[in-house]
ZAROVEX-667881 format. One line per field, with one value per residue: residue number from 1; residue in three letters; x, y, z of N, C-alpha, C in turn. Coordinates in pm, whole numbers, plus 50000, padded with zeros to 5 digits. Layout:
pos	NUM_...
code	ALA_...
n_x	X_...
n_y	Y_...
n_z	Z_...
ca_x	X_...
ca_y	Y_...
ca_z	Z_...
c_x	X_...
c_y	Y_...
c_z	Z_...
***
This chain:
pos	1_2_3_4_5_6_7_8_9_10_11_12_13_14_15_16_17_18_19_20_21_22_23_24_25_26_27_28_29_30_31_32_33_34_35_36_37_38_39_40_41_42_43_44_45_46_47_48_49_50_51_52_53_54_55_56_57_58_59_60_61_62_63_64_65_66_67_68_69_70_71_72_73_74_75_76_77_78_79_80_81_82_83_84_85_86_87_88_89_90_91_92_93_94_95_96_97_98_99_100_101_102_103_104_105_106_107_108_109_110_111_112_113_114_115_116_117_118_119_120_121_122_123_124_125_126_127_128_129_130_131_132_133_134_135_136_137_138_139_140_141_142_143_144_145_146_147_148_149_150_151_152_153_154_155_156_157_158_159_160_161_162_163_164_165_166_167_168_169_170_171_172_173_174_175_176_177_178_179_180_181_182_183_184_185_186_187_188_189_190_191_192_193_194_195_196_197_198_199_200_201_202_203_204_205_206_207_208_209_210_211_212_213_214_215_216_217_218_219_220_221_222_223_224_225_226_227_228_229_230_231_232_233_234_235_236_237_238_239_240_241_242_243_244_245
code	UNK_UNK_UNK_UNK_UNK_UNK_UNK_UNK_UNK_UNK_UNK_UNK_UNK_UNK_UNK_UNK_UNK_UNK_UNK_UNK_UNK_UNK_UNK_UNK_UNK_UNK_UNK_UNK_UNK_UNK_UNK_UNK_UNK_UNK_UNK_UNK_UNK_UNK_UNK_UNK_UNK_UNK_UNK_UNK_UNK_UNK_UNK_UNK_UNK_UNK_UNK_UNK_UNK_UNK_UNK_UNK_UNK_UNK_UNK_UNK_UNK_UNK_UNK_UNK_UNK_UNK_UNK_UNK_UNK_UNK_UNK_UNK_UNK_UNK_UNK_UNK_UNK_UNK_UNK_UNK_UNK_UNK_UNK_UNK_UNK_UNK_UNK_UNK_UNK_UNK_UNK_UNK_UNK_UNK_UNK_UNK_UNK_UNK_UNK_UNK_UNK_UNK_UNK_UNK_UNK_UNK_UNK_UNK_UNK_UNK_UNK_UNK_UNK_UNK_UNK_UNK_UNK_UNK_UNK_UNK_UNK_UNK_UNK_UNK_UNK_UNK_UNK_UNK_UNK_UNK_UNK_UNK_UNK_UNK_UNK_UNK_UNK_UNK_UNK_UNK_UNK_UNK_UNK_UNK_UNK_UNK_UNK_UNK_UNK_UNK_UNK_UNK_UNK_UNK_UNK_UNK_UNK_UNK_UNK_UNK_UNK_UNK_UNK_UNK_UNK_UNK_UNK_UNK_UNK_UNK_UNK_UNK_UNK_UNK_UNK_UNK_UNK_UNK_UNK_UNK_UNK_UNK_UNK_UNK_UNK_UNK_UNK_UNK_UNK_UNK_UNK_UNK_UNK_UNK_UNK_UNK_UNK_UNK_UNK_UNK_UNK_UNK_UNK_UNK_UNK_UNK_UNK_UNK_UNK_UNK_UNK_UNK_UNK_UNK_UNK_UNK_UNK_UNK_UNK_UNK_UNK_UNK_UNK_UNK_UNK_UNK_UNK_UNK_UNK_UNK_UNK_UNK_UNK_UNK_UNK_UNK_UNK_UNK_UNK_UNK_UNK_UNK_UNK_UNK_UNK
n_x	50085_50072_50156_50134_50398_50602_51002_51111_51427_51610_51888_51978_52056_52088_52034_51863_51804_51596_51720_51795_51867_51966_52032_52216_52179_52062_51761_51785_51820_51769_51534_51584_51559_51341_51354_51406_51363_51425_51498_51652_51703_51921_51994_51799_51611_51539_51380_51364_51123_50959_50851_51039_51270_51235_51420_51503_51793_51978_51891_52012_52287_52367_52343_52574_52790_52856_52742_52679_52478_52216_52150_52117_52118_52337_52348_52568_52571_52614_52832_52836_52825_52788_52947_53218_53536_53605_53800_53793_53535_53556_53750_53582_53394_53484_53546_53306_53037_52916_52838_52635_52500_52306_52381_52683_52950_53180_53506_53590_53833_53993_53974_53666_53735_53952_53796_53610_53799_53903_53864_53991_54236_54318_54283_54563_54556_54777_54782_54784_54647_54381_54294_54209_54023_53856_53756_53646_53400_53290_53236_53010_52831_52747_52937_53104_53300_53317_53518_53782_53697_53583_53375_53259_53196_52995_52613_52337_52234_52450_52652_52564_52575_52852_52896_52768_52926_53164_53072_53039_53326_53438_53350_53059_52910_52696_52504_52414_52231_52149_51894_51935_51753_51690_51790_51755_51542_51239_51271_51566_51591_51465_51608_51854_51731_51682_51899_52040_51871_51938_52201_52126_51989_52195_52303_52459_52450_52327_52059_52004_51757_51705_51463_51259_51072_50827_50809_50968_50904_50823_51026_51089_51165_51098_50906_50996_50860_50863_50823_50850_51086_51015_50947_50678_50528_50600_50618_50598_50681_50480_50562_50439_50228_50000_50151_50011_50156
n_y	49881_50193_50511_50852_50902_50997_51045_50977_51167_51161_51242_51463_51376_51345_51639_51798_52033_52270_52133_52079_51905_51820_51656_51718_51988_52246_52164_51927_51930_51761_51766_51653_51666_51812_52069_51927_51846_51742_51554_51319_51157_51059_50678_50545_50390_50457_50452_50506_50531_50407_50487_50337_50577_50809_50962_50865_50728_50935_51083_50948_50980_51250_51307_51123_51252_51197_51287_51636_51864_52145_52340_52389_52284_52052_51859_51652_51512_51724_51837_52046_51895_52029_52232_52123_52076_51854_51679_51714_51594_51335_51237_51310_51111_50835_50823_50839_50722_50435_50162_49967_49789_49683_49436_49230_49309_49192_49101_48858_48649_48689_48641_48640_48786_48910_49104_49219_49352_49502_49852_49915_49852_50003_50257_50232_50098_49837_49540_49330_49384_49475_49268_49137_49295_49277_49013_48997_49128_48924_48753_48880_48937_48666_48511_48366_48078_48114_48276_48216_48147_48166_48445_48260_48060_48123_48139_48343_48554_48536_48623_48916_48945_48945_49188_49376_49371_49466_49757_49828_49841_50093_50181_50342_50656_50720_50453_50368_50215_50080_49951_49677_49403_49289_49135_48885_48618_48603_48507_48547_48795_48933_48819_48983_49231_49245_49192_49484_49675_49612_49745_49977_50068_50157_50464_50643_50632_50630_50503_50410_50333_50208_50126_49907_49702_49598_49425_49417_49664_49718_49698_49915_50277_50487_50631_50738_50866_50897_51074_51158_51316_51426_51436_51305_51215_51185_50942_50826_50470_50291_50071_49962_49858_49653_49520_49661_49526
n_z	50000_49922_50061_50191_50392_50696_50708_51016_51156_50954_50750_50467_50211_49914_49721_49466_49264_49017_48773_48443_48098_47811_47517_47199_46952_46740_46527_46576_46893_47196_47490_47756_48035_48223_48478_48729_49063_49354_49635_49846_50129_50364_50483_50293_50092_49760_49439_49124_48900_48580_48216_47959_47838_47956_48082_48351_48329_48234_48501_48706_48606_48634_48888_49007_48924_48642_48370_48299_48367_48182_48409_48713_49048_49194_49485_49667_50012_50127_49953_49693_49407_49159_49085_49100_48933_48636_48693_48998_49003_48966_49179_49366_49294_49308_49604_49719_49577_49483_49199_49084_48857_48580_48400_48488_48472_48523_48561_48347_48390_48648_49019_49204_49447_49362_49166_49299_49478_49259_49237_49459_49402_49177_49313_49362_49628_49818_49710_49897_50141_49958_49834_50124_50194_50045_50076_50281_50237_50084_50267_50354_50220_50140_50024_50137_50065_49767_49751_49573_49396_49003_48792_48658_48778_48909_48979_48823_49044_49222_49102_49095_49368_49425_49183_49437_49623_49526_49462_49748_49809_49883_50063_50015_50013_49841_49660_49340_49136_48834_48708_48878_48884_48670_48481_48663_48847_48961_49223_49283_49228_49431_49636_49601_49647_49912_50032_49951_50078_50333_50287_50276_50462_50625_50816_50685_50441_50109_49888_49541_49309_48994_48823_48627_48711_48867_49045_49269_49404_49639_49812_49837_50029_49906_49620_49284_49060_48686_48378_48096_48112_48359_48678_48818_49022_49362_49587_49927_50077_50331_50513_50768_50645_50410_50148_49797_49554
ca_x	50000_50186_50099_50246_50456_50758_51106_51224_51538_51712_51962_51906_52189_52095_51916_51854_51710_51603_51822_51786_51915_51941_52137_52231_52191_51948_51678_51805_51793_51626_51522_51546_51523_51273_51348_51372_51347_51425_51510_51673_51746_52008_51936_51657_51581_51509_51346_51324_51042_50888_50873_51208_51341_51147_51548_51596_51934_52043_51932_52145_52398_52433_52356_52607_52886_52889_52726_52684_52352_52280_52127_52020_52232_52305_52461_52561_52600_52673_52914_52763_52921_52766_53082_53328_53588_53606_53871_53765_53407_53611_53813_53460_53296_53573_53561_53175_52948_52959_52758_52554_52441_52216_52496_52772_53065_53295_53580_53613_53982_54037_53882_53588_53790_54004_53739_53604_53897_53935_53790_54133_54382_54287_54379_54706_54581_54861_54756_54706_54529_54266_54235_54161_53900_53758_53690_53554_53309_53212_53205_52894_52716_52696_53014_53241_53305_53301_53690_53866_53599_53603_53269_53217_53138_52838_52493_52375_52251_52587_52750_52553_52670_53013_52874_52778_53067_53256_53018_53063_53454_53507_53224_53029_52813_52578_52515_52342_52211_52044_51796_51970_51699_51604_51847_51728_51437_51176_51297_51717_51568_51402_51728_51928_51686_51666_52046_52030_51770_51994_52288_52023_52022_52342_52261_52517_52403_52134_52097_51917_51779_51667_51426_51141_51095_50760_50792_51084_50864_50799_51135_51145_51126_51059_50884_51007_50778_50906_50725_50877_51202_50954_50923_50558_50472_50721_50546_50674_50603_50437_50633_50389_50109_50030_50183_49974_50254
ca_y	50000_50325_50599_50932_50905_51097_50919_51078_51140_51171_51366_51539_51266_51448_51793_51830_52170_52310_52072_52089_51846_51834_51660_51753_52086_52274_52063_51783_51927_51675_51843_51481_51650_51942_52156_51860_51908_51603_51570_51176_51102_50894_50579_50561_50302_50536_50410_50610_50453_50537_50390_50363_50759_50943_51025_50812_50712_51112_51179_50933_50971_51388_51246_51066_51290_51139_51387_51772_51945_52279_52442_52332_52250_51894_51888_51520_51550_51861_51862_52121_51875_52093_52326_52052_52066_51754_51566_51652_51502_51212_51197_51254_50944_50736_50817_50866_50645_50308_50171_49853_49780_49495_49358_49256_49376_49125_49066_48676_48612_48708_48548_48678_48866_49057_49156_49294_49427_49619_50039_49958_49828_50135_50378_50220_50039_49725_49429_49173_49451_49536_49145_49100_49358_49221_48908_49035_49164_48838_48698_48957_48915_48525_48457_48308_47990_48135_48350_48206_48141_48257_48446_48161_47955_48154_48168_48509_48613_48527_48726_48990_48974_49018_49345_49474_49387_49556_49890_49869_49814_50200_50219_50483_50728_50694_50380_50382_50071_50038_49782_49534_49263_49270_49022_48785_48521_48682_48493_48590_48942_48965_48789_49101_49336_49245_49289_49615_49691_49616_49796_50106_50120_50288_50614_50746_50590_50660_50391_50523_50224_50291_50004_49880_49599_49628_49296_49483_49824_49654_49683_50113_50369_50632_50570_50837_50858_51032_51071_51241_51392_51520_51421_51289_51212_51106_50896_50708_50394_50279_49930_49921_49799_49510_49590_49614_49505
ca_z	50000_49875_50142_50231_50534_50729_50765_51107_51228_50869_50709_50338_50123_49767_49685_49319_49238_48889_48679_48311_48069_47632_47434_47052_46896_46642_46539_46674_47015_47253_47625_47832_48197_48304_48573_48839_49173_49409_49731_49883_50245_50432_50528_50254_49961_49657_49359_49032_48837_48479_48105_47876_47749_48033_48169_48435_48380_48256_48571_48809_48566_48627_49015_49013_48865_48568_48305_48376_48386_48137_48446_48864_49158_49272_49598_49786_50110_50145_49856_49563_49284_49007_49086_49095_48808_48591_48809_49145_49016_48955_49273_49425_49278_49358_49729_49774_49534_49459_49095_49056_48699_48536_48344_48661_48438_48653_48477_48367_48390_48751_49089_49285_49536_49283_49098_49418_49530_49157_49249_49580_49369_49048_49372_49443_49742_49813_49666_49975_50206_49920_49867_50251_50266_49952_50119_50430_50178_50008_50335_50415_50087_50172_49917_50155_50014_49665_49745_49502_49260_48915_48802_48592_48833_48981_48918_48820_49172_49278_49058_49093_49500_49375_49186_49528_49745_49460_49477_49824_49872_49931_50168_49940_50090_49738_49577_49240_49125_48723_48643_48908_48890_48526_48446_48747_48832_49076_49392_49280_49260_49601_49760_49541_49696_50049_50085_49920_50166_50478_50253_50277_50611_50704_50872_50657_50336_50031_49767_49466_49200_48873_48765_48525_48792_48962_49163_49397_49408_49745_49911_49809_50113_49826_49470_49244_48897_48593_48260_47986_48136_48498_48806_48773_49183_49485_49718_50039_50084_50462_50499_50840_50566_50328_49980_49696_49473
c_x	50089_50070_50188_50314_50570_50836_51183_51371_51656_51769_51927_52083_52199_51971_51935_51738_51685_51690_51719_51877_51869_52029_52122_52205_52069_51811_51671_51838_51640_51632_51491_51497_51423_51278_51271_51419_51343_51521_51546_51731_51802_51913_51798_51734_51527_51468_51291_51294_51001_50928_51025_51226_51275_51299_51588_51774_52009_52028_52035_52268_52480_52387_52496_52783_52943_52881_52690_52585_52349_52267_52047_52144_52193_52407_52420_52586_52637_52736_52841_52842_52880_52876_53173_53386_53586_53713_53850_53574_53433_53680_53642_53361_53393_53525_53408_53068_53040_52810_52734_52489_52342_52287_52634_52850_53187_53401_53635_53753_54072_53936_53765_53613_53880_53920_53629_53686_53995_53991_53960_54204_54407_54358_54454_54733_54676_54762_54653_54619_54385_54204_54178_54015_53787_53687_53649_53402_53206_53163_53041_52798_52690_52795_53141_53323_53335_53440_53736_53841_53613_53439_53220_53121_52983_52744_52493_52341_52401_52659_52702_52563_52809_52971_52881_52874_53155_53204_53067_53213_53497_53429_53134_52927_52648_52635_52356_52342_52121_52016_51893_51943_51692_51690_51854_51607_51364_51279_51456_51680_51551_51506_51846_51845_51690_51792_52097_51964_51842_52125_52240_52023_52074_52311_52320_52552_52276_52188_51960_51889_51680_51568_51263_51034_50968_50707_50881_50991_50831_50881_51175_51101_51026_51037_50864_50957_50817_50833_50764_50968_51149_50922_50769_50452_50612_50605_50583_50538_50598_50457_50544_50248_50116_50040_50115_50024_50274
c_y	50124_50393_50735_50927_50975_50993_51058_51044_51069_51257_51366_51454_51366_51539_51802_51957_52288_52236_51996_51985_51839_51766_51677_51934_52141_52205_51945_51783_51845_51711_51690_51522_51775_52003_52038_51923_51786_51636_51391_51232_50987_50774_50486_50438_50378_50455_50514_50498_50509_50455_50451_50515_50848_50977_50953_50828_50813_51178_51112_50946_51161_51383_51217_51154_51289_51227_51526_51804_52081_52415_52353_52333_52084_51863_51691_51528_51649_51904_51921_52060_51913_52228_52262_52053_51931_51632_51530_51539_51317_51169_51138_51138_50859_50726_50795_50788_50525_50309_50005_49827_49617_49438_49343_49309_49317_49109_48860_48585_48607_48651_48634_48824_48965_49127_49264_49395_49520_49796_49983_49940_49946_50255_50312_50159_49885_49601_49307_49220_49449_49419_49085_49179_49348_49099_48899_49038_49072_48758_48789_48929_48771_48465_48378_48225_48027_48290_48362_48145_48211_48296_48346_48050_47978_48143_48313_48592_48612_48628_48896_49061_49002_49158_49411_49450_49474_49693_49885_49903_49972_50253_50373_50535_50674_50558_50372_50267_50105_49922_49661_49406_49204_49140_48855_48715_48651_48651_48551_48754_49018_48903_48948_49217_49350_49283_49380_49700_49698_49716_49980_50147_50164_50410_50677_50715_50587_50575_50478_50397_50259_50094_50003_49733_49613_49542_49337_49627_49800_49723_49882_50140_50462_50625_50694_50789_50925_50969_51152_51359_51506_51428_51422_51292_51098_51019_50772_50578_50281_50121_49861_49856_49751_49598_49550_49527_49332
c_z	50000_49972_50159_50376_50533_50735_50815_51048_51091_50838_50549_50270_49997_49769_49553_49286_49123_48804_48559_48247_47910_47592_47282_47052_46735_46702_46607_46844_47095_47449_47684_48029_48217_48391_48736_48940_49253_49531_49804_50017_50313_50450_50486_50136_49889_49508_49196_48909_48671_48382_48014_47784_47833_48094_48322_48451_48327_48409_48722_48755_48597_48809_49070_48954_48728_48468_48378_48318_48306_48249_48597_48884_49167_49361_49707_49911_50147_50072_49740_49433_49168_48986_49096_48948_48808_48694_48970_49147_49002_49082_49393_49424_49337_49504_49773_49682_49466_49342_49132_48952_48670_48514_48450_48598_48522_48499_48473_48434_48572_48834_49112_49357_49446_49169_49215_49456_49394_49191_49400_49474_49225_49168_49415_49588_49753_49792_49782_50065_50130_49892_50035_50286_50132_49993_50218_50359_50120_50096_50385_50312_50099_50049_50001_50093_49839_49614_49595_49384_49154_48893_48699_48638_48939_48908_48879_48939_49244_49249_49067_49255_49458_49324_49320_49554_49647_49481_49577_49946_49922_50042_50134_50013_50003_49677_49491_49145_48961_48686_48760_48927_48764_48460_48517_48752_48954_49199_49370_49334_49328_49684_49709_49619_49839_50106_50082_50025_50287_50425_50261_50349_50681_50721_50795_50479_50230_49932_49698_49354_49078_48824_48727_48619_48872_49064_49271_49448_49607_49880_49856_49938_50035_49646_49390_49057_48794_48458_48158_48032_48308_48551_48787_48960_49255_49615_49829_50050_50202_50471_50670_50787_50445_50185_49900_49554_49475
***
């Protein structure tokens, strides 16, 4: 049952305010974002819902550091990264969001744990440290046993636990997740969501998921609607009553 409700006793993770978005030129200018206006809180499950070209993923992607906005603020934690030059938006992702995609993007050739322990060993972290705290990691996602595994040998829920523990090896403030079930069975999808769900929960953490998926709409705090490049309705959703979903 979607309801409006408060979520005390949070802090303000992302403010997005007037942000514009086009790409091309002339005629072939195409306006993909409208003058959004969005607002996510720590400790929250975020869900940005809506059919394929309404801008979703333009807008975790100028979220996210990734592309730049022609016109709004988008400030993470306190950080205004729509004034960050091109490298510190890069130092800034590194340190502060972690990504989760449909497709895991593991690399075949290497185990489990160093494909985990990738985003340390890219900054120069030593080799057998960033492998130790890679496998702390697989040990939390329920990969113990599965160390020195190649991703060959997983299922695709499996592998798509290796995705997280990899998002989460820098301990990111934001993690931004696209489509992460769409490539799973229902029940893989709802074991992928539920750990997301406890990964949500960090007081000092906002997960943000971008999905077509309306068998997970379940496990959202916050069901964000968009329709043709706008913010269509935000509405929390009261996890103290039976889901229509």
């Amino acid at each position: 049952m979607i309801t409006t409700v408060t979520m005390p006793n949070k802090t303000i993770a992302v403010s997005i305010q007037g942000l514009n978005k086009s790409f091309g030129d002339g005629e072939n200018r195409l306006h993909v974002l409208h003058d959004i206006n969005l607002t996510l809180q720590s400790g929250s499950m975020n869900y940005i819902v809506g059919p394929s070209g309404c801008g979703k993923t333009t807008l975790i992607s100028i979220m996210a550091g990734i592309l730049t906005a022609e016109s709004g603020e988008t400030t993470l934690f306190g950080t205004p990264i729509h004034q960050l030059k091109k490298s510190q938006k890069a130092k800034f992702r590194r340190e502060n969001i972690g990504f989760i995609f449909q497709q895991f993007n593991l690399v075949a050739t290497i185990t489990n744990a160093e494909n985990v322990a990738v985003p340390l060993l890219i900054q120069g972290k030593p080799h057998g440290k960033a492998i130790e705290q890679a496998k702390l990691l697989l040990e939390q996602v329920g990969l113990g046993d599965k160390i020195n595994s190649f991703p060959r040998d997983l299922s695709g829920g499996q592998q798509q636990r290796v995705a997280i523990a990899r998002a989460l090896i820098n301990n990111p403030r934001l993690v931004v997740c696209d489509e992460p079930t769409s490539a799973l069975d229902g029940k893989t999808g709802a074991q992928i969501l539920e750990l997301l769900t406890v990964v949500a929960r960090d007081p000092n953490r906002c997960v943000v998921v971008v999905t077509h998926d309306n068998r997970i709409y379940k496990y959202a705090d916050q069901l964000i609607e968009m329709e043709d490049g706008r913010i269509k309705s935000i509405q929390q959703v009261d996890h103290t009553k039976p889901s229509q979903f």
